[in-house]
ZAMARGU-4260 file (C-alpha; in steps of 0.2 Angstrom, whole numbers, plus 5000, padded with zeros to 4 digits):
<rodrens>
0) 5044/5062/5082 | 5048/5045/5087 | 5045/5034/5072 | 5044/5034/5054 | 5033/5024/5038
5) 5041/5025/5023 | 5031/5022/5007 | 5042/5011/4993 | 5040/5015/4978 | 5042/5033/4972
10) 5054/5034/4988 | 5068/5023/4987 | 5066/5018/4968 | 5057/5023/4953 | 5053/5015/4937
15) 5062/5002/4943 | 5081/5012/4946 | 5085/5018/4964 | 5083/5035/4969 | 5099/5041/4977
20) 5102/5043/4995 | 5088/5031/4999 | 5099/5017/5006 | 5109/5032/5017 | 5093/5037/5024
25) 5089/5020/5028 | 5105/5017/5036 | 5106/5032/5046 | 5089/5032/5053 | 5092/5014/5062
30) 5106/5019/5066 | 5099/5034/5077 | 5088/5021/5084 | 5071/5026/5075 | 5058/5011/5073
35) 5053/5011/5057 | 5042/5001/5045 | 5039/5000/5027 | 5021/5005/5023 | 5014/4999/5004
40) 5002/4999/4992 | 5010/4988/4980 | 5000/4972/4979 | 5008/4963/4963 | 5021/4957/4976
45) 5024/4946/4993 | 5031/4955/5007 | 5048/4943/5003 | 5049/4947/4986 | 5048/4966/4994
50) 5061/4964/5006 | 5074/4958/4992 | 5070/4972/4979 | 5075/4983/4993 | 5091/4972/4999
55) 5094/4973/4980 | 5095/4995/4982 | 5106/4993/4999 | 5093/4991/5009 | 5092/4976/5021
60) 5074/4973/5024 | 5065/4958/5035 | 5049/4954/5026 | 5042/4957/5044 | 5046/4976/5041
65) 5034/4976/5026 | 5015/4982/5029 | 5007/4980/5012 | 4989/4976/5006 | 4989/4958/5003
70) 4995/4952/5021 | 4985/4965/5029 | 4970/4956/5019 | 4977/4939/5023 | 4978/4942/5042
75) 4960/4949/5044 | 4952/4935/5032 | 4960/4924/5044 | 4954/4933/5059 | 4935/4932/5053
80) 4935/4914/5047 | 4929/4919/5030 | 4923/4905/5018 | 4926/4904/4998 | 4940/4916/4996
85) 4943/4924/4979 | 4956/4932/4971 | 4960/4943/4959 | 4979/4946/4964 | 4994/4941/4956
90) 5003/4927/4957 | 5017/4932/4965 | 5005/4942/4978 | 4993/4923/4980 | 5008/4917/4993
95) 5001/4930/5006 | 4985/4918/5005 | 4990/4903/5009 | 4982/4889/5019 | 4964/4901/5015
100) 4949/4891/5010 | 4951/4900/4992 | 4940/4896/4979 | 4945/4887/4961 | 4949/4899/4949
105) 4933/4901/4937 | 4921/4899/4951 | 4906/4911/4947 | 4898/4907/4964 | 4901/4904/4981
110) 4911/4919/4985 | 4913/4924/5005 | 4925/4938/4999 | 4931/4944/4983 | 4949/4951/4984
115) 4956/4965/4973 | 4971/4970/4969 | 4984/4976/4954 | 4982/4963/4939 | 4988/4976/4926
120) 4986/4970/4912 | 4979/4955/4916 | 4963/4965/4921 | 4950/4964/4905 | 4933/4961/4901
125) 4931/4942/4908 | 4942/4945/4925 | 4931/4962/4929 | 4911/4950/4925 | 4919/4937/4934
130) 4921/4947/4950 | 4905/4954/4949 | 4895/4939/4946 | 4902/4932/4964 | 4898/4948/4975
135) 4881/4947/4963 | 4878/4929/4969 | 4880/4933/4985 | 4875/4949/4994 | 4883/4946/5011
140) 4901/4943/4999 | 4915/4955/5006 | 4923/4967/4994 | 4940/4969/5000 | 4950/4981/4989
145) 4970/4980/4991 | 4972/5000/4992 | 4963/5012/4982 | 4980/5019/4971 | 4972/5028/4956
150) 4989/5025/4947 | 5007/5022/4949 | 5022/5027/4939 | 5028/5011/4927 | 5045/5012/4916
155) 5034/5018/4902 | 5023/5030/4912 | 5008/5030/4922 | 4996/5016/4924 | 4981/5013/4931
160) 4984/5003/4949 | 4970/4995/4960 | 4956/5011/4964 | 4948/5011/4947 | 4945/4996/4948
165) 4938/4992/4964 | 4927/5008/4962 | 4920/5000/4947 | 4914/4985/4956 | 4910/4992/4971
170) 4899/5004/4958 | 4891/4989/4948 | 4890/4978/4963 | 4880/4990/4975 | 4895/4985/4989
175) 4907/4996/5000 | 4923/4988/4998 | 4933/4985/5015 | 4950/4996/5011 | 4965/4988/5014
180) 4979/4999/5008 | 4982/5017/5009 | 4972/5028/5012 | 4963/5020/5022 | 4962/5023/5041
185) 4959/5004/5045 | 4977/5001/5036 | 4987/5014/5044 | 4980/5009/5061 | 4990/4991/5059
190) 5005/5003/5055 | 5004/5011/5070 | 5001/4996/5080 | 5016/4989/5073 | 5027/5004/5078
195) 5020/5004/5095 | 5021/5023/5096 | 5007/5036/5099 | 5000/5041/5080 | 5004/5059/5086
200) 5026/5054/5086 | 5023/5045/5070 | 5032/5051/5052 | 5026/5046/5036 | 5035/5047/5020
205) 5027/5046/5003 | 5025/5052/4986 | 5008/5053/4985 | 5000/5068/4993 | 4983/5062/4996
210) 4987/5042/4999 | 5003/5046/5011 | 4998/5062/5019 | 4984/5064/5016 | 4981/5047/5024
215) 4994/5047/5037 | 4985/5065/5043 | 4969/5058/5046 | 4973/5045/5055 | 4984/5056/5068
220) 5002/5056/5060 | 5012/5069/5051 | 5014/5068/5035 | 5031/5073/5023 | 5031/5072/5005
225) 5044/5068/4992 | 5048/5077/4974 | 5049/5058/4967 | 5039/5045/4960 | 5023/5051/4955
230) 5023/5066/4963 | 5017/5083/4949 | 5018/5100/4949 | 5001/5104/4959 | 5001/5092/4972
235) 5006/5106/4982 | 4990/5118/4977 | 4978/5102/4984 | 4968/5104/4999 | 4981/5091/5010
240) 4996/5103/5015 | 5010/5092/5020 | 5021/5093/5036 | 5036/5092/5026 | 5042/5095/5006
245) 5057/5086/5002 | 5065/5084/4984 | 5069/5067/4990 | 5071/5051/5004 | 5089/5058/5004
250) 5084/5076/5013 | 5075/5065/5025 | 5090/5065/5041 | 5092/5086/5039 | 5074/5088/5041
255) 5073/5076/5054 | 5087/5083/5064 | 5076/5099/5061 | 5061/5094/5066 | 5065/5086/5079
260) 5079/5100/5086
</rodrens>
């Protein structure tokens, strides 16, 4: 084992208060020398706004660190010259997009790619026929969905994140959306290219059995799983075994020193 991915929230914070030993971890593990990047689903933010939520729980972060849906959708819609741009992404995600040929909002046509992310609440009726009626228009129009999270853990309880969503369009639509955020292989492979390190020497960290190890299994890694965050009772009686059960980020040096003996 040579590097790690850490997932962010559920690991270092929940609900919005740090999880203890999260900043330790941190620390210690740069300062054995470990590459690491931070590897996310959250869409609803900018990779800066990341970095200072987690400089805000002890832990200095370079937005550079920060792997997340919305600049990995960014970078490729930029790579294939895509035309008429839409999005369905927060503001404070919509600075990941700029200098894109984005279409105005309201545009019912014209779409090259229609992006989806986390609106919460801001999802309804309107937003969800809206982003129908441009893949409709337009049967070549990409689907790009920012993760596919079923839910996430929010100060008062679990909400619905970005999959349902996607899935319903992608259902009405007749369109396979291009995944970009766990668990998605093409995600984790810009992860790994980031690190620079064989899949196989790779460590991810998360609380989400199937999006983290799960994920991070497939596409080579080993995968260890945290008691924080959203994880439940029976995520250990799933079909993903993890490589690794910690109660939390904090156990993470121990097991590594372990592990790595």
């Amino acid at each position: 084992m040579r590097g790690i991915l850490f997932d962010i929230d559920g690991v270092f914070y929940n609900a919005g208060q740090p999880i203890e030993g999260g900043a330790a971890t941190v620390a210690q593990m740069r300062a054995w020398g470990v590459p690491l990047r931070f590897l996310t689903n959250t869409s609803t933010l900018s990779r800066q706004d990341l970095a200072e939520r987690l400089g805000r729980f002890g832990i200095p972060t370079a937005p550079e660190e920060i792997i997340h849906p919305p600049s990995a959708a960014a970078a490729w819609l930029r790579a294939q010259g895509v035309q008429g741009v839409a999005l369905f992404v927060k503001a404070s995600a919509a600075t990941e997009f700029a200098g894109l040929p984005l279409l105005e909002s309201g545009a019912e046509t014209g779409a090259g790619a229609v992006v989806v992310g986390d609106l919460g609440e801001e999802w309804g009726y309107a937003a969800l026929t809206r982003a129908f009626r441009l893949l409709h228009a337009n049967p070549a129009a990409r689907l790009i969905a920012l993760g596919m999270t079923r839910y996430w853990h929010a100060p008062d309880g679990l909400r619905l994140d970005v999959g349902p969503f996607a899935a319903l369009l992608a259902m009405a639509a007749e369109r396979e959306p291009l995944v970009l955020g766990k668990p998605a292989p093409q995600f984790f492979a810009q992860a790994i290219a980031a690190l620079g390190l064989p899949a196989n020497q790779i460590v991810m960290v998360g609380d989400d059995v199937d999006g983290d190890v799960g994920g991070a299994q497939r596409a080579g890694m080993q995968g260890v799983l945290v008691r924080t965050g959203k994880y439940r009772d029976g995520d250990l009686d799933r079909s993903v075994r993890p490589d690794g059960v910690l109660p939390s980020v904090a156990a993470l040096p121990d097991w590594w020193q372990r592990e790595a003996g």
